[in-house]
Structures are given as C-alpha cells and as structure tokens.
gemmi code that builds the backbone of each chain (N, CA, C; Angstrom):
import gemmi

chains = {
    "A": [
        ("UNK", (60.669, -143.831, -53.846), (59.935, -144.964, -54.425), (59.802, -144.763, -55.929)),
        ("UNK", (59.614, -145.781, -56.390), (59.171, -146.073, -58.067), (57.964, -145.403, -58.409)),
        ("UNK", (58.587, -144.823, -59.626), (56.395, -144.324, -60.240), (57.152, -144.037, -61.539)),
        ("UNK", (55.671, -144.220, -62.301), (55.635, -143.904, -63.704), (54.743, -143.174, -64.234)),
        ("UNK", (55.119, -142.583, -64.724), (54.153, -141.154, -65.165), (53.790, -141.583, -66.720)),
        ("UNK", (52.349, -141.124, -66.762), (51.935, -141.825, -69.023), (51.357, -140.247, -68.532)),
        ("UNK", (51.873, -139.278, -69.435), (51.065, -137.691, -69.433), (49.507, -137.821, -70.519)),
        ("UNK", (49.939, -138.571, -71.097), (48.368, -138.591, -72.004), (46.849, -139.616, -71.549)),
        ("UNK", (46.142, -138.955, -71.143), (45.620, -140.117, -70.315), (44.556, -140.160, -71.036)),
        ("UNK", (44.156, -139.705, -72.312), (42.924, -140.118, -73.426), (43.902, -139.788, -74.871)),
        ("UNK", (43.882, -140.258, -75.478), (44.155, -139.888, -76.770), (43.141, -140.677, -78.022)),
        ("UNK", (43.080, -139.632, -79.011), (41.903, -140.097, -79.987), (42.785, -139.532, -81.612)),
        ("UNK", (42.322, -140.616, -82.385), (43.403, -140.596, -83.472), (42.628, -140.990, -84.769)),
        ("UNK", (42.478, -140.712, -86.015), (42.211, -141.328, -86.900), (42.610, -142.722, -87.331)),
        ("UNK", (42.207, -143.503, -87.912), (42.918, -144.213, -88.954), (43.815, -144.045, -89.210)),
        ("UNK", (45.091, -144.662, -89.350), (46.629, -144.051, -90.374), (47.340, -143.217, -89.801)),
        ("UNK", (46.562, -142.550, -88.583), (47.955, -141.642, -87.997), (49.170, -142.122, -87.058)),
        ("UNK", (49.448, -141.321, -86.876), (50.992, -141.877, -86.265), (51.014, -141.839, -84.761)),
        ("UNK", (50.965, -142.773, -84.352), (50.504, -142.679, -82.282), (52.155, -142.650, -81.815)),
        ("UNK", (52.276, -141.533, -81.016), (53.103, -141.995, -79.833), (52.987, -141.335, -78.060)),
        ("UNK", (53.047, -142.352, -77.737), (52.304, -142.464, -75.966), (53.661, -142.333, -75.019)),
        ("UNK", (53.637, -141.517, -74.154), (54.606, -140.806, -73.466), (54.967, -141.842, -72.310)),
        ("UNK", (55.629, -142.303, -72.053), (56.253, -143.186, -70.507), (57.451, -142.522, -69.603)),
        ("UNK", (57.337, -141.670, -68.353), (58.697, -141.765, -67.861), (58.408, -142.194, -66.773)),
        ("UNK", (59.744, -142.615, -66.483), (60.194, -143.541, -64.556), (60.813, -142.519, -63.788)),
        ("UNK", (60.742, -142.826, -62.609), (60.878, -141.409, -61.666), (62.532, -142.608, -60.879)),
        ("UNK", (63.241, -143.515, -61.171), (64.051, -144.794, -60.630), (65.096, -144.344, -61.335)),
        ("UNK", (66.271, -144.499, -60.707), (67.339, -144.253, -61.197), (68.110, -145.310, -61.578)),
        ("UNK", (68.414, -146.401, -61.018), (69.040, -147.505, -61.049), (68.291, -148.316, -62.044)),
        ("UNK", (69.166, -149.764, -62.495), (69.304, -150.773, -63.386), (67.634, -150.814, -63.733)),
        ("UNK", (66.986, -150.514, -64.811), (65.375, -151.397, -64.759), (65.023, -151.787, -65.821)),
        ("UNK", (64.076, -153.056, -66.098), (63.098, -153.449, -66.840), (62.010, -153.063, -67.050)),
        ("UNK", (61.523, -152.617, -68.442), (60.295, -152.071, -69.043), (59.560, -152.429, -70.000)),
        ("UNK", (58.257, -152.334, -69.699), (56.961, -153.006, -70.344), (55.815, -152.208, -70.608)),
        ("UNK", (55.400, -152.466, -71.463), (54.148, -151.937, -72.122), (53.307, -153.067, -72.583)),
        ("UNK", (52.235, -152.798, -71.629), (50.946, -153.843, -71.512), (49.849, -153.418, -71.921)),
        ("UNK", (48.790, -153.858, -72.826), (47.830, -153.399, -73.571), (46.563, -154.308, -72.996)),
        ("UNK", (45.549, -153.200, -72.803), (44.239, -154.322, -72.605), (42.953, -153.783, -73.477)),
        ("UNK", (42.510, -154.694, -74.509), (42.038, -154.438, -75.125), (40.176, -154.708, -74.388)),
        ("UNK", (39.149, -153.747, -75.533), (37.878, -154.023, -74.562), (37.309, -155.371, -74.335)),
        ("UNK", (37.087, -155.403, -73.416), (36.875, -156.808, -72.420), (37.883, -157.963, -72.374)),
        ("UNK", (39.024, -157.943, -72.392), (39.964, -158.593, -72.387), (41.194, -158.145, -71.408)),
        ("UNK", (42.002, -159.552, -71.178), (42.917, -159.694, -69.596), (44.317, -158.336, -70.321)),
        ("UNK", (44.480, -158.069, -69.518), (45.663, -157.189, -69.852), (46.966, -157.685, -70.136)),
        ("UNK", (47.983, -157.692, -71.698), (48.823, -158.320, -72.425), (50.150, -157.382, -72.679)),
        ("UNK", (51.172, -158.873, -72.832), (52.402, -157.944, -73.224), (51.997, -157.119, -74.581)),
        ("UNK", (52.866, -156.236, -74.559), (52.415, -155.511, -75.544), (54.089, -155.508, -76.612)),
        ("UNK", (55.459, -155.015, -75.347), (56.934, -154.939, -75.275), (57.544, -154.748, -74.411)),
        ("UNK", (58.957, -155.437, -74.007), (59.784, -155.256, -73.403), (60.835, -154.630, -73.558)),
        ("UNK", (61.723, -153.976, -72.761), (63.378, -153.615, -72.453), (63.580, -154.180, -71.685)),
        ("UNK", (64.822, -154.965, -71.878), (65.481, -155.678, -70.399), (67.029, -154.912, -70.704)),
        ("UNK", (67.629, -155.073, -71.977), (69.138, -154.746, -72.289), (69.040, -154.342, -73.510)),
        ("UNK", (70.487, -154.169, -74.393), (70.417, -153.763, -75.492), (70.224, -153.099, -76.298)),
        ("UNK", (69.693, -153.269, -77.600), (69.533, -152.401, -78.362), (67.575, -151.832, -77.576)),
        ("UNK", (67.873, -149.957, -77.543), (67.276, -150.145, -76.637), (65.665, -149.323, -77.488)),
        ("UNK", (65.916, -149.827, -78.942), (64.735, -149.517, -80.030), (64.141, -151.257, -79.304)),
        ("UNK", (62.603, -151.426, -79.156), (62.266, -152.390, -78.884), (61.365, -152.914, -79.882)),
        ("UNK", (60.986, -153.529, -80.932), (59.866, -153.981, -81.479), (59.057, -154.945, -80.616)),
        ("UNK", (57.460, -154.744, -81.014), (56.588, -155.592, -80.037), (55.906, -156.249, -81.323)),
        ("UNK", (54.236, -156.707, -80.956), (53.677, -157.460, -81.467), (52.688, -155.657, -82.540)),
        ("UNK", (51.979, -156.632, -83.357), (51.254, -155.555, -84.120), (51.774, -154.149, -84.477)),
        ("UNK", (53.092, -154.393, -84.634), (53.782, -153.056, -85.587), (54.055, -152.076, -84.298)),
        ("UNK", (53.986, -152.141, -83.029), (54.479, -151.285, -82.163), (55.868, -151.205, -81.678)),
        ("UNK", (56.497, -150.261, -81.395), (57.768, -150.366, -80.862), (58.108, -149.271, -79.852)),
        ("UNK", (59.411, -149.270, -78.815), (58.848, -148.659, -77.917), (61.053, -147.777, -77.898)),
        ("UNK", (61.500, -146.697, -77.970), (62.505, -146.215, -77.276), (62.998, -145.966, -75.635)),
        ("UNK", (63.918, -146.602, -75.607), (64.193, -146.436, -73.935), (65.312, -145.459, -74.472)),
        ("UNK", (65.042, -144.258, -73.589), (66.204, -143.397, -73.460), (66.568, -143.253, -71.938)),
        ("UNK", (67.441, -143.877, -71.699), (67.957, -143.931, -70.393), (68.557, -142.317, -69.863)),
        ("UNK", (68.805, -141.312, -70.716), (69.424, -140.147, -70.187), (67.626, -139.353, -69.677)),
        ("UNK", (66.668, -139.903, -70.112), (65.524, -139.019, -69.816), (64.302, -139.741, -69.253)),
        ("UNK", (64.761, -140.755, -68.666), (63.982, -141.576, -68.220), (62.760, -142.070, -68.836)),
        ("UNK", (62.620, -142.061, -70.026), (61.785, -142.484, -70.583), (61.495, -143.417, -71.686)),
        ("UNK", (60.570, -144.192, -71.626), (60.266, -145.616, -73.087), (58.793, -145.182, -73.341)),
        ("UNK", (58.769, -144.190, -74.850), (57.506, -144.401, -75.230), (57.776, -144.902, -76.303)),
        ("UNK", (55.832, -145.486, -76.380), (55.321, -146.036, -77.312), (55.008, -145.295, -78.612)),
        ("UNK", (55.198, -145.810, -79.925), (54.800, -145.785, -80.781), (54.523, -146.925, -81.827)),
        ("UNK", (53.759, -146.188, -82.679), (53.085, -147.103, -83.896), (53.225, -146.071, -85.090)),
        ("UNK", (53.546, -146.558, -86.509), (53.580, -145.323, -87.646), (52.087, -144.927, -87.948)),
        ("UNK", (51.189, -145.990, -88.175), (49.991, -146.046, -88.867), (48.892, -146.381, -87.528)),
        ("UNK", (47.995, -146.264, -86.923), (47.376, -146.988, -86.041), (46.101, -147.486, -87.167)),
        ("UNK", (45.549, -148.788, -86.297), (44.215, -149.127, -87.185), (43.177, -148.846, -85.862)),
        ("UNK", (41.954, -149.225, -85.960), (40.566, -149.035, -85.546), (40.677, -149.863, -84.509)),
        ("UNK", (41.480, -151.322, -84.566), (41.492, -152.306, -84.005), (42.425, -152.289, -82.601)),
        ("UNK", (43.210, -151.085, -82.665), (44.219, -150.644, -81.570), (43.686, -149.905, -80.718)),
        ("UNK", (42.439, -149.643, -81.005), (41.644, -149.090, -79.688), (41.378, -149.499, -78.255)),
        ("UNK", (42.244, -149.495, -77.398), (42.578, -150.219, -76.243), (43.197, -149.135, -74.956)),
        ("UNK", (43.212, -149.283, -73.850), (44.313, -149.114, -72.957), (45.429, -149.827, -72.837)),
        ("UNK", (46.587, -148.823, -72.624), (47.826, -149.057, -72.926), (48.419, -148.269, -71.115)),
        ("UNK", (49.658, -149.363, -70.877), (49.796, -149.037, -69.690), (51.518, -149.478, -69.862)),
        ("UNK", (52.092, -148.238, -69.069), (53.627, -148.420, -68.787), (54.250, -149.372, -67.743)),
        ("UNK", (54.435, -149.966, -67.674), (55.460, -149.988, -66.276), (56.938, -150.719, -66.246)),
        ("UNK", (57.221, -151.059, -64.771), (58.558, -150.322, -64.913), (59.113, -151.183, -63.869)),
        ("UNK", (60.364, -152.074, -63.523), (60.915, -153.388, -62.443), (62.366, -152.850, -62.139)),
        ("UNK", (62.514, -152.912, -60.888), (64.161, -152.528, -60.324), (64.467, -154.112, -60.520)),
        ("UNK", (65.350, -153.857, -61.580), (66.211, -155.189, -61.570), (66.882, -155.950, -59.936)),
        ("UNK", (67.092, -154.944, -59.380), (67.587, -155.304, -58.058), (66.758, -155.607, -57.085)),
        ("UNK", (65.504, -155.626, -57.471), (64.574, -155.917, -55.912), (63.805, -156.973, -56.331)),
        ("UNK", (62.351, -157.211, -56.383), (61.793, -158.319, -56.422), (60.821, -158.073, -57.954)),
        ("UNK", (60.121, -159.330, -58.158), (59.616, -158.854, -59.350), (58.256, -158.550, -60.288)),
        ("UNK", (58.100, -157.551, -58.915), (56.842, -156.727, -59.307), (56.957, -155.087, -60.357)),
        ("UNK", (55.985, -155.286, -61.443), (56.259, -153.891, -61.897), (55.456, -153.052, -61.575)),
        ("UNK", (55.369, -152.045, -61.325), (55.301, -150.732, -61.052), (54.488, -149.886, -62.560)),
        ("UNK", (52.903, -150.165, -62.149), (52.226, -149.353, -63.167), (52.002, -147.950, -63.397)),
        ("UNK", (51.945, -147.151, -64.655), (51.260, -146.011, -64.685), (50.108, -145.728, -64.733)),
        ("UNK", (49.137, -144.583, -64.894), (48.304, -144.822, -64.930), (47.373, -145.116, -65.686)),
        ("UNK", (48.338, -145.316, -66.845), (47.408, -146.000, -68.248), (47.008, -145.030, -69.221)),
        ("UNK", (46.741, -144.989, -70.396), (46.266, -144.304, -71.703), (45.739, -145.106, -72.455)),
        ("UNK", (44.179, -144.248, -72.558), (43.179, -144.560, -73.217), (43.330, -143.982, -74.491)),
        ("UNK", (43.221, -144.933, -75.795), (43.393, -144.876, -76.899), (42.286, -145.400, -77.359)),
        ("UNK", (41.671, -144.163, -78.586), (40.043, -144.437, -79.172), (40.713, -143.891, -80.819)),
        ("UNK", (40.375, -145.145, -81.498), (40.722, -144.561, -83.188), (39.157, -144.803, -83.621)),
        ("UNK", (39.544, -143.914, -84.612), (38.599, -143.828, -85.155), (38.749, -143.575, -87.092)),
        ("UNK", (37.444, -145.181, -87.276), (37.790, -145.165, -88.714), (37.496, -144.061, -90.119)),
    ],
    "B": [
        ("UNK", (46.326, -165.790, -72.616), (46.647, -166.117, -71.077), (45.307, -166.009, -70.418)),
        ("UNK", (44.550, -167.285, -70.806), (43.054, -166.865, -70.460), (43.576, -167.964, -69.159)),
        ("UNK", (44.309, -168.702, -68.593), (45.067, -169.637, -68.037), (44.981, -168.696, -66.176)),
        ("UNK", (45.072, -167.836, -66.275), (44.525, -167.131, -65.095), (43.300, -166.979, -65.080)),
        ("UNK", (42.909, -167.549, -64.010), (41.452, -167.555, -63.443), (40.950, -167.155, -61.820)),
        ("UNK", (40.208, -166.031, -62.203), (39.564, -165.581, -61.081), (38.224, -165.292, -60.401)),
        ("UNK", (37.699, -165.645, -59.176), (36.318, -165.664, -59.235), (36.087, -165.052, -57.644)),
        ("UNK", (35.098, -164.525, -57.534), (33.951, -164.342, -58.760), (34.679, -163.339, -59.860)),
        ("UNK", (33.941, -163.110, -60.534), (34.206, -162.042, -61.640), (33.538, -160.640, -61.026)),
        ("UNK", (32.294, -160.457, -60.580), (31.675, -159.470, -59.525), (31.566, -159.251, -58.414)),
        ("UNK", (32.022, -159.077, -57.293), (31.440, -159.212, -56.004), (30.926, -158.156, -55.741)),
        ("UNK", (29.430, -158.270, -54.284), (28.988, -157.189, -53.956), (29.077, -157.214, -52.538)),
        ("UNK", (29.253, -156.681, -52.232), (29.411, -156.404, -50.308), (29.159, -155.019, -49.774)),
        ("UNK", (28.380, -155.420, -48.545), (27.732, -154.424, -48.143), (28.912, -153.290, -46.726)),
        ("UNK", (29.335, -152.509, -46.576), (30.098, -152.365, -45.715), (30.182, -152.984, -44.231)),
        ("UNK", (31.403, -153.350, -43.941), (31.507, -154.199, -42.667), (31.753, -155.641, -43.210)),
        ("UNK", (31.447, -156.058, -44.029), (31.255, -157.685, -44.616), (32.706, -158.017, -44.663)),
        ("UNK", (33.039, -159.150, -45.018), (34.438, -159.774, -45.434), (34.324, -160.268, -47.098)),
        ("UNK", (35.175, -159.881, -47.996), (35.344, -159.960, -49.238), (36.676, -161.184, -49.686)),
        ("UNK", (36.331, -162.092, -50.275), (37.334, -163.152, -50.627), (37.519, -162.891, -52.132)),
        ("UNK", (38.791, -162.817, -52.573), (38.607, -162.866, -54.308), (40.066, -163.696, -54.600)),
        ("UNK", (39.545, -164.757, -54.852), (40.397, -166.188, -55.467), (41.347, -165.943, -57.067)),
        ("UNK", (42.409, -166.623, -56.835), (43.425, -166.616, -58.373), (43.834, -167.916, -58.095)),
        ("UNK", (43.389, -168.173, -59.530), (44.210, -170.008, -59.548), (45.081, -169.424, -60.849)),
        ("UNK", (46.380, -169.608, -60.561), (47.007, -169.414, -61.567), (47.463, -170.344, -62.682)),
        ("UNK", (48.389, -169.881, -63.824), (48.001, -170.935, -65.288), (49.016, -172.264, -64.697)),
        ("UNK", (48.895, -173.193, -65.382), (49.746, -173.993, -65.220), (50.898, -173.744, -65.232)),
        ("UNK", (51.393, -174.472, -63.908), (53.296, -174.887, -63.809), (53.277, -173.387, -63.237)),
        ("UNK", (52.971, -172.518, -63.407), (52.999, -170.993, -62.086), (53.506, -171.064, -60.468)),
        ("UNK", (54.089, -171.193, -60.384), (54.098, -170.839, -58.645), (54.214, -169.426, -58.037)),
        ("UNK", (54.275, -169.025, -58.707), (54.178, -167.108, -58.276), (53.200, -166.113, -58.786)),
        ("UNK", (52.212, -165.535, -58.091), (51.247, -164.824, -58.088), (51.585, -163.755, -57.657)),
        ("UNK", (50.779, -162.589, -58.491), (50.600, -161.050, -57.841), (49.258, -161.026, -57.423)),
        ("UNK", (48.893, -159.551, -56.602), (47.821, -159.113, -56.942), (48.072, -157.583, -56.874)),
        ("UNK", (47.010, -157.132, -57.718), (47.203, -155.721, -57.913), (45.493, -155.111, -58.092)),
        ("UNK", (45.970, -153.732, -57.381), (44.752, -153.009, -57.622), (43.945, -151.941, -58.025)),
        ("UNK", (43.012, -151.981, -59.088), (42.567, -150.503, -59.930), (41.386, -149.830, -59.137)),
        ("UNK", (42.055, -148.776, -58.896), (40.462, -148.031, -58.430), (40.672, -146.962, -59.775)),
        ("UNK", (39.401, -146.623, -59.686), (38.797, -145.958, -60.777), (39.586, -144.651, -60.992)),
        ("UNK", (39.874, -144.353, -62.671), (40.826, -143.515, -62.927), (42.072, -143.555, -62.539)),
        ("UNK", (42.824, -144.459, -62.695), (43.931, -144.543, -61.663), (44.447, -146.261, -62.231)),
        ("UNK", (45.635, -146.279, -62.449), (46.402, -147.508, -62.633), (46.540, -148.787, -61.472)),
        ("UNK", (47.236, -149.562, -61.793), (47.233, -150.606, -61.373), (48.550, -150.303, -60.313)),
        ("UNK", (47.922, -150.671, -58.993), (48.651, -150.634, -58.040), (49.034, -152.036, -57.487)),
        ("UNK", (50.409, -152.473, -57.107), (50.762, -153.397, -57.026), (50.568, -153.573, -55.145)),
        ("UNK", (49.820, -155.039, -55.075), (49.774, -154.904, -53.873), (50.451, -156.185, -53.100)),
        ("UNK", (50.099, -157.090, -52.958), (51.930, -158.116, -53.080), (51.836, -159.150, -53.853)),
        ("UNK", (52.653, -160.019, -53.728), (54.029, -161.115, -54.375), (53.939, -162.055, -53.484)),
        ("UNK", (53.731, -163.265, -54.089), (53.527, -164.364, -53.034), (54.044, -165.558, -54.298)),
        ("UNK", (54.308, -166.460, -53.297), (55.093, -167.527, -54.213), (54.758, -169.001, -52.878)),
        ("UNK", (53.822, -170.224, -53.771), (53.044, -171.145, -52.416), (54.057, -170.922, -51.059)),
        ("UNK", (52.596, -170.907, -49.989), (53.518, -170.637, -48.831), (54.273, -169.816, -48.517)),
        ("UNK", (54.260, -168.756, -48.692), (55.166, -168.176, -49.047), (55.039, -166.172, -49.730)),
        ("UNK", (55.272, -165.235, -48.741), (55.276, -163.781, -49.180), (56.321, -163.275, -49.287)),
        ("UNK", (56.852, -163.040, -50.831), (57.785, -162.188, -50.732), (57.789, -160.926, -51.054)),
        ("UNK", (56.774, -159.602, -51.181), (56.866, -158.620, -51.372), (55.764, -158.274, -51.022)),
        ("UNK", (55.167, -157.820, -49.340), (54.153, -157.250, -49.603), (53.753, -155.658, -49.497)),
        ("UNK", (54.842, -155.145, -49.774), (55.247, -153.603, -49.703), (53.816, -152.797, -50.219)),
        ("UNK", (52.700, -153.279, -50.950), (51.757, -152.612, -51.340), (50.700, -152.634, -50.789)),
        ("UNK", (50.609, -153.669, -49.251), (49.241, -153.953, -49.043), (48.964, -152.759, -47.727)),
        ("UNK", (47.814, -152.322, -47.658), (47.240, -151.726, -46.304), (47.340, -152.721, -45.444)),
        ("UNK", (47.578, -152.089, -44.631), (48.562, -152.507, -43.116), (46.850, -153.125, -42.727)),
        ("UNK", (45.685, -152.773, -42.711), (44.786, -153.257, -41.962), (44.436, -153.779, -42.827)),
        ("UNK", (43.142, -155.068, -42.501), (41.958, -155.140, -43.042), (42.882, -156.360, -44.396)),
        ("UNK", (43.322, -155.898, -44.845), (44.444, -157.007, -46.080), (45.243, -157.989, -45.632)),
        ("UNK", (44.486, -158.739, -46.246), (45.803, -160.302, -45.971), (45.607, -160.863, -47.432)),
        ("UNK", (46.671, -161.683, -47.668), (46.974, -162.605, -48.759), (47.593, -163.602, -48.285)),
        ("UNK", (47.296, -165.201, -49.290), (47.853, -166.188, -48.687), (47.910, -166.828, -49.987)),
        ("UNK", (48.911, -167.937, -50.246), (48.933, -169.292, -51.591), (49.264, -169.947, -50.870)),
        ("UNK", (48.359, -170.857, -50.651), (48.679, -172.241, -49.999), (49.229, -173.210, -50.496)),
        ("UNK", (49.900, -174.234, -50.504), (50.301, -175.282, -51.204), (49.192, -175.607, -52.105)),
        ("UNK", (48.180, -176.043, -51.588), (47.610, -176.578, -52.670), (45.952, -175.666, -52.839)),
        ("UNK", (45.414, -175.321, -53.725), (44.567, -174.379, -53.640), (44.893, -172.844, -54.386)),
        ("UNK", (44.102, -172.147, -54.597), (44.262, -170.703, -55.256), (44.770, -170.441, -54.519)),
        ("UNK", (45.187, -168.779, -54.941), (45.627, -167.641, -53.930), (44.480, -167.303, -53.086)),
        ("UNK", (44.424, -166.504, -52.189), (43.177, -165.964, -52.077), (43.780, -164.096, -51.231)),
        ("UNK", (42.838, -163.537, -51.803), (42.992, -161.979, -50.659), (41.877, -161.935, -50.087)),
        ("UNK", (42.005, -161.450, -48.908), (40.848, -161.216, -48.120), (40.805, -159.944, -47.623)),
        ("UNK", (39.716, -159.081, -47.412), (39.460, -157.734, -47.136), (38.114, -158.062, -46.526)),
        ("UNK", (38.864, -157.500, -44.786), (37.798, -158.001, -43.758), (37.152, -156.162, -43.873)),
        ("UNK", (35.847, -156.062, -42.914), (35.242, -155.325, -42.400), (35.265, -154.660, -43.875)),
        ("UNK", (35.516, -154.513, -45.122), (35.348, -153.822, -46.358), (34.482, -152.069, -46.222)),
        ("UNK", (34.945, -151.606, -46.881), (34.817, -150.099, -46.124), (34.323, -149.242, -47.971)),
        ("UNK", (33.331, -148.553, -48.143), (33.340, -148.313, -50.064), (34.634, -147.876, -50.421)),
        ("UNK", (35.722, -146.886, -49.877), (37.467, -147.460, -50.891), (37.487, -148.373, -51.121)),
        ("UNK", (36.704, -149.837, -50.768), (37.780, -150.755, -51.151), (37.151, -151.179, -52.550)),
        ("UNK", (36.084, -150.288, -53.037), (35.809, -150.641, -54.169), (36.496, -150.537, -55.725)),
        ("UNK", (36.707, -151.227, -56.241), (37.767, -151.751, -57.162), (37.744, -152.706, -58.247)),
        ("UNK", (38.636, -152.536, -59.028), (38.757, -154.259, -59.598), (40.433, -154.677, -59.148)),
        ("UNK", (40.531, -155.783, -58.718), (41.550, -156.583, -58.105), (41.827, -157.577, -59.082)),
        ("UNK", (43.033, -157.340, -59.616), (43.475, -158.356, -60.626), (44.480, -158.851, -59.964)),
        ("UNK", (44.598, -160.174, -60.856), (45.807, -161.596, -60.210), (46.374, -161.873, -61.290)),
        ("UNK", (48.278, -161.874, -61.238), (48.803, -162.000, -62.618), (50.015, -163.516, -61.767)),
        ("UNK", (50.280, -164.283, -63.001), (51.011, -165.630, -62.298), (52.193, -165.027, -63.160)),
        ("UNK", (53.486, -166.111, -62.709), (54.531, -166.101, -63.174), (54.919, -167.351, -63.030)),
        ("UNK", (55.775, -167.773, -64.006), (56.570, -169.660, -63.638), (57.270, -169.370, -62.332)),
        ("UNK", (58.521, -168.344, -62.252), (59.322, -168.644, -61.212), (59.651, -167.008, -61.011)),
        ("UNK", (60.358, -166.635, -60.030), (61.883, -165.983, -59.770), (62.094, -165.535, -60.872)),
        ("UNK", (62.242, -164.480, -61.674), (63.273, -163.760, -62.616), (62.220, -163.935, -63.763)),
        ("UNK", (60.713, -163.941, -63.871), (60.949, -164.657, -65.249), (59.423, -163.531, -65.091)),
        ("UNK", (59.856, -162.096, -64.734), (58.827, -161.003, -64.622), (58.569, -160.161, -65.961)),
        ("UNK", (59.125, -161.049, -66.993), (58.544, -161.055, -68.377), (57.205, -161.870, -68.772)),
        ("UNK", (57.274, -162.308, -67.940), (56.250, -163.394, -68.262), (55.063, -163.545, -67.216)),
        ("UNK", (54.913, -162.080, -66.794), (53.667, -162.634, -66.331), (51.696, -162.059, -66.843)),
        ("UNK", (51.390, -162.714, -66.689), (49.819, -162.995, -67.149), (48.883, -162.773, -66.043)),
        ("UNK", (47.671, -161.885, -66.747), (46.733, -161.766, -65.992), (45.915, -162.688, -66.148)),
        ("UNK", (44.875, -161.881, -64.939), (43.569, -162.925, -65.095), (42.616, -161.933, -65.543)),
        ("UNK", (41.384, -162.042, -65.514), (40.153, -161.140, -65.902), (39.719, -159.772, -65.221)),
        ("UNK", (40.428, -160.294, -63.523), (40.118, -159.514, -62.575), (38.820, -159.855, -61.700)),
        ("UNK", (38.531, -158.890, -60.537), (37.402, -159.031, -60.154), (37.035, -158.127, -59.714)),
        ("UNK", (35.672, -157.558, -59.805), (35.308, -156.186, -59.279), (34.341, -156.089, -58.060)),
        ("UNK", (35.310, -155.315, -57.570), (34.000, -155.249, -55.740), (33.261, -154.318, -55.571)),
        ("UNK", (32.154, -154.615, -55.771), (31.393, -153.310, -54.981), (31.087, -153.619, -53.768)),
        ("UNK", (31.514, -152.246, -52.701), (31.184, -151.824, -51.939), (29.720, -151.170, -51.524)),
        ("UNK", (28.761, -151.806, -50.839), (27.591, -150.693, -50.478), (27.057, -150.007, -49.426)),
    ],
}
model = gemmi.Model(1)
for chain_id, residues in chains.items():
    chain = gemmi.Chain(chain_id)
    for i, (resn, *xyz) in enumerate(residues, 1):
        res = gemmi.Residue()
        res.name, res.seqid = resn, gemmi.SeqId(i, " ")
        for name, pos in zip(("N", "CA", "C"), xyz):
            atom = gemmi.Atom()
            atom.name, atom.element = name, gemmi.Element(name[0])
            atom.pos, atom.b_iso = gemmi.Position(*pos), 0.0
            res.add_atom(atom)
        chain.add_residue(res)
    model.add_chain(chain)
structure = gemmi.Structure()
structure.add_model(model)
structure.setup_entities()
C-alpha cells in the first residue's frame, strides 16, 4: 500500500531562514504530488503540484517543491520564510493508475518566529 | 474554497449513539471525499463517492461506517453505535469530476467528540 512519510513533524524557524520540509512515498509506479497547507483556523489548501515535467515545481507564496523520482521524494522548500507561513503543511501522494484519492502524511507543523 | 460546507462544525456523542456529519459540496462538484484526523496523525482517506454512487471505499472500517451522496442532498457519513476512537475531526473535500484530483477542496471539517 501507499504511505508517505514528512520526518519533521514540528519545525520552528526564524524570520528569513531557509525552510525545507522532507516528503517521501513508499509507491513505486506512475504518481501525482501535492503539498497542502492549512493555515490557523482555516480549510486545508493547495499549496503545489507534480503531475509531469519539469519536476522543480513552483507554488503560490514563493514555495517550491523537487520531485526526485530516483529517491522517492518531493520536498518542500521556501528561501526566506515570513511569520505569516506559520501553518501545517502536509504531503501527499495519487497512483495515477487507480482512483483519485491522495494519500496523506502526517503533516509538519511549522512555527516562525519574528 | 470556503464553497465546502460542513455541519455541524462540533459534534458531541455519548458512546453507543449514532453520529451524522453532512458535506454539501462547492458548486458544479459531483465528487466528494471524506477523510479522517485523529489526533497527531494525518489525514486518512476514508472513501470516494461520486452522486449515487461509491467508488473507492478502501479506507472505511468494515463496521459501524457507511457513506452515501444521494442525488440530491449532501453527502452524509454515518457512524452508528460510536465508540471514543471514533473521536476525530472528519473532513469532506469535493472535486468537479474524474481526473481533476488537482482540484480538490476542503471543507472546515467536523469534530466528534466521543463521551
């Protein structure tokens, strides 16, 4: 079966530093990947996708995410984080070949601080 | 995607009770998830329904869980005899169609307590 592993499950950061949040898939075959952000008290949002391609992804608010297909993994990063990115951040992960539910991790809690 | 809507937003139930937690999804949607957080722990996918219609329910407990989208009306899950595991928040995410699992949107969620 599908799973996704996020190894950092709190991270705490200044202002200005440089975030990057760990994602791997345990799936071998064809998949689609997402990184969904839920900020405090709010519905949980795209954040970025991989479906094909170039497989550097840019998202919304300066994030972008690497799929390295030889290591099963798409993490997240940001160069600079602000105060305002203080949110949970969650991986997951779709077998192109089956139906189209994704497959969450268990999320990373991200606390900046100004 | 405030367009997903779910209610209640709290529920409380006492063990043994039956628990209903409704998703009307955003407009033009015909495909709903539901998925479920227990505490410390990610979002577990529990099925895929599209009106009338289940196509993935590979995540649900075999007992006690049902899901339904009726033609016309929310989704609804139901969790009979409710047991404190089943305490949680249960979120509902829509999609337009088939293939388009880029695009789907939550709702607020809803949280059960069990007592």
């Amino acid at each position: 079966a599908q799973s996704v592993s996020q190894h950092n499950h709190h991270v705490i950061l200044s202002e200005a530093a440089s975030l990057e949040l760990g994602c791997n898939y345990s799936y071998g075959g064809t998949v689609n990947l997402f990184w969904y952000v839920q900020y405090p008290g709010q519905h949980l949002q795209l954040l970025l996708k991989y479906f094909s391609g170039d497989p550097l992804v840019k998202g919304i608010k300066g994030f972008e995410a690497e799929f390295i297909k030889s290591k099963f993994s798409f993490n997240l990063r940001k160069p600079s984080v602000q105060w305002s990115d203080t949110a949970e951040y969650f991986c997951a992960v779709n077998d192109v070949r089956g139906t189209d539910k994704l497959i969450f991790g268990t999320g990373t809690r991200l606390q900046v601080f100004p | 995607n405030a367009g997903v809507m779910q209610n209640p937003r709290h529920l409380v139930r006492r063990r043994g009770q039956e628990a209903r937690l409704r998703c009307s999804p955003m407009k033009g949607h015909s495909h709903v998830y539901w998925y479920r957080q227990l505490p410390e722990e990610g979002l577990k996918f529990m099925v895929y329904l599209q009106k009338e219609n289940i196509i993935d329910e590979s995540g649900m407990p075999k007992e006690r869980f049902s899901a339904e989208f009726p033609k016309e009306g929310p989704s609804i899950l139901r969790i009979q005899q409710v047991v404190r595991g089943d305490s949680a928040a249960y979120f509902c995410a829509s999609s337009p169609g088939t293939g388009r699992r880029d695009q789907l949107y939550f709702g607020p969620g809803t949280r059960l307590t069990v007592t």
